[in-house]
C-alpha positions as CSV (number, residue, x, y, z in Angstrom):
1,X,5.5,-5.8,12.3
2,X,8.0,-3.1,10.8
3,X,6.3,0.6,10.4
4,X,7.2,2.5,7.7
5,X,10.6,5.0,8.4
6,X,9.3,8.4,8.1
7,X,11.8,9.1,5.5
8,X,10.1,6.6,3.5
9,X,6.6,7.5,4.6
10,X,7.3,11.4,3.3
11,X,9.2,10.3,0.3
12,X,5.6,7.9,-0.7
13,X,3.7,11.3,-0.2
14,X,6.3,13.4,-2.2
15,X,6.1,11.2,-5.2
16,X,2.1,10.6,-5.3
17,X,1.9,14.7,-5.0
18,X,-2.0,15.8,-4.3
19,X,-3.7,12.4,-3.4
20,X,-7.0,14.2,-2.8
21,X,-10.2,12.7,-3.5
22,X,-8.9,9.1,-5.0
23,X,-9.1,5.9,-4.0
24,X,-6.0,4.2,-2.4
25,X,-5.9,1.2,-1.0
26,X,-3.4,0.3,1.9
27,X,-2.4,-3.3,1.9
28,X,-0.9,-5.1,5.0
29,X,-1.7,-1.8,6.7
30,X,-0.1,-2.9,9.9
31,X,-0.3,0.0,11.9
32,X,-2.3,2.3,9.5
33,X,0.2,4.7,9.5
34,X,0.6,5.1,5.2
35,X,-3.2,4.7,4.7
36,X,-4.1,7.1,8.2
37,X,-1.6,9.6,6.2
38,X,-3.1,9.3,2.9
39,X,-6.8,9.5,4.8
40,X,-5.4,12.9,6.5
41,X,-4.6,14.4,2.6
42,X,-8.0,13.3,1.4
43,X,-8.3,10.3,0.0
44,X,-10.7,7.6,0.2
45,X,-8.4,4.7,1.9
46,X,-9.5,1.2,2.1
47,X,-7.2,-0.8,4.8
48,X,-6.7,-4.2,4.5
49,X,-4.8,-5.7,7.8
50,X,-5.0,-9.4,8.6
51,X,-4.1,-9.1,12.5
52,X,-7.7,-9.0,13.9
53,X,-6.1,-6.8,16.5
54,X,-4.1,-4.2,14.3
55,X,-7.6,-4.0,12.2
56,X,-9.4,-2.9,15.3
57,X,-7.1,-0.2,16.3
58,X,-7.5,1.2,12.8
59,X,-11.5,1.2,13.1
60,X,-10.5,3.3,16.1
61,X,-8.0,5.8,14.2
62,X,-10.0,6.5,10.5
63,X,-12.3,8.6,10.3
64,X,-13.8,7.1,7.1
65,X,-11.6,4.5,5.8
66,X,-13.1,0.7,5.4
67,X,-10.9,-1.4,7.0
68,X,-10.8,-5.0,5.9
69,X,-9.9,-8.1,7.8
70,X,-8.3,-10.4,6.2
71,X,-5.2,-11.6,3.3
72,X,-4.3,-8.9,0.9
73,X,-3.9,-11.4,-2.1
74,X,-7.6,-13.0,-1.3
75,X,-8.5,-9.3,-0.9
76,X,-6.9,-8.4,-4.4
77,X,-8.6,-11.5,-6.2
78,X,-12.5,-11.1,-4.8
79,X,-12.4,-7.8,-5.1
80,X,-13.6,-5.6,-7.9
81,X,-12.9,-2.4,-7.6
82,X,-10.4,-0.5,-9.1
83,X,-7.6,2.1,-7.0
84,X,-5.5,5.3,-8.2
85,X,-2.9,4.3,-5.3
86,X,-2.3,1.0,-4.5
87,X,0.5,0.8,-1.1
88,X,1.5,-2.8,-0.5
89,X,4.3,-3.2,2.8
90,X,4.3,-7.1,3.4
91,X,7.0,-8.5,5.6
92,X,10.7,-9.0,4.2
93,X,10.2,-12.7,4.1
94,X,7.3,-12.3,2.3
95,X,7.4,-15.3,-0.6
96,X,4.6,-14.2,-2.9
97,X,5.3,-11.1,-4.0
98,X,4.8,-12.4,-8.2
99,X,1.1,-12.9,-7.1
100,X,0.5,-9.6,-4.9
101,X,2.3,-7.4,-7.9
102,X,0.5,-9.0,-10.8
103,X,-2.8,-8.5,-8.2
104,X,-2.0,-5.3,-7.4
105,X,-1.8,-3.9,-11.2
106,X,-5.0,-5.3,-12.5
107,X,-6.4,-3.7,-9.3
108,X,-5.1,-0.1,-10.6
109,X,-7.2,2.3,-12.4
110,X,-5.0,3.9,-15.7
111,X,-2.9,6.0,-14.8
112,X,-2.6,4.6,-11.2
113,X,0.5,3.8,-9.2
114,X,1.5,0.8,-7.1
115,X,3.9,1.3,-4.6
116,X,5.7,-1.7,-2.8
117,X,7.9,-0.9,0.0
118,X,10.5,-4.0,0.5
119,X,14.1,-5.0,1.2
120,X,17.0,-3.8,-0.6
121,X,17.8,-7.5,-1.1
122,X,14.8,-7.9,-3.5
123,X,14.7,-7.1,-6.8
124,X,11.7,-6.5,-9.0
125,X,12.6,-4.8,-12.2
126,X,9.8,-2.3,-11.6
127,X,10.4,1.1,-14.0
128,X,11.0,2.8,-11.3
129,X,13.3,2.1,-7.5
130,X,14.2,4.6,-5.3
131,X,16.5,3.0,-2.1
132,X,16.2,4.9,1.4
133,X,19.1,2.8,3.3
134,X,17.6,-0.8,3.5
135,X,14.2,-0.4,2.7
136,X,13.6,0.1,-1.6
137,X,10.2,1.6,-2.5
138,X,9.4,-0.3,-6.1
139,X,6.6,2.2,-8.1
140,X,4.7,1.0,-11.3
141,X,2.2,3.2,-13.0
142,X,-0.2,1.9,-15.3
143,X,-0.9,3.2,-18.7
C-alpha cells in the first residue's frame, strides 16, 4: 500500500474545485484517505477496497460512504451507476490499466472527470498530466 502524498491529495482537490453533493467513486481506496477527503467536502463517495481488512477500517471512518469489498475492474463492469468523479490509485505494477481506464470512462457521467494517480514511468496520453515528483496524476473529462 502507498497513500497518496499530500501534495497530490490537495492538488486532486484543487483541480475538482467544489465537489459538493456529487457522486465520486474511490477506487483501490486503500486507506480511504482521497475518498474520506472528498466525503469531508460533501460528496457522496462510494469506496471500493479489495483488502477485507482496509475495507473494514473504512466502515469505521465514513460517515456515509458505501464501501465495497472487492476488484475495482469487476466493480466497474457489474455496476450501473454513473459518477461525476471517478479516483482510481492502483499499485505501480499494476498491468491492467487499458481495462480500468476504458471502465472508468463509461462509468462517468458527462462532464465527469477521471483521475488516475500512477508512476511517472507510465504514460497514458490522457488530455491532461500534471507530475508531482514521481507520482503523475492522468485527468480525463468526458464530454
Amino acid at each position: 500500500m502507498r497513500p497518496t502524498q499530500s501534495i497530490v491529495k490537495n492538488a486532486i482537490f484543487n483541480i475538482l474545485g467544489d465537489i459538493s453533493g456529487l457522486r465520486f467513486l474511490d477506487l483501490f481506496a486503500g486507506t480511504g484517505q482521497i475518498g474520506l477527503e472528498a466525503e469531508r467536502r460533501g460528496a457522496d463517495v462510494v469506496f471500493v477496497e479489495k483488502n477485507r481488512k482496509l475495507a473494514e477500517e473504512i466502515k469505521k471512518k465514513t460517515k456515509k460512504g458505501k464501501v465495497v469489498v472487492g476488484d475495482a475492474l469487476s466493480f466497474l463492469r457489474r455496476t450501473k451507476e454513473k459518477f461525476h468523479v471517478i479516483f482510481a490509485d492502483p499499485p505501480y505494477a499494476y498491468d491492467k490499466y487499458d481495462e480500468l481506464i476504458r471502465l472508468a470512462l463509461s462509468r462517468l457521467e458527462e462532464g465527469g472527470v477521471f483521475i488516475l494517480e500512477h508512476d511517472k514511468r507510465k504514460s497514458f496520453n490522457a488530455p491532461e498530466e500534471r507530475r508531482y515528483g514521481d507520482t503523475v496524476l492522468s485527468i480525463w473529462v468526458k464530454e
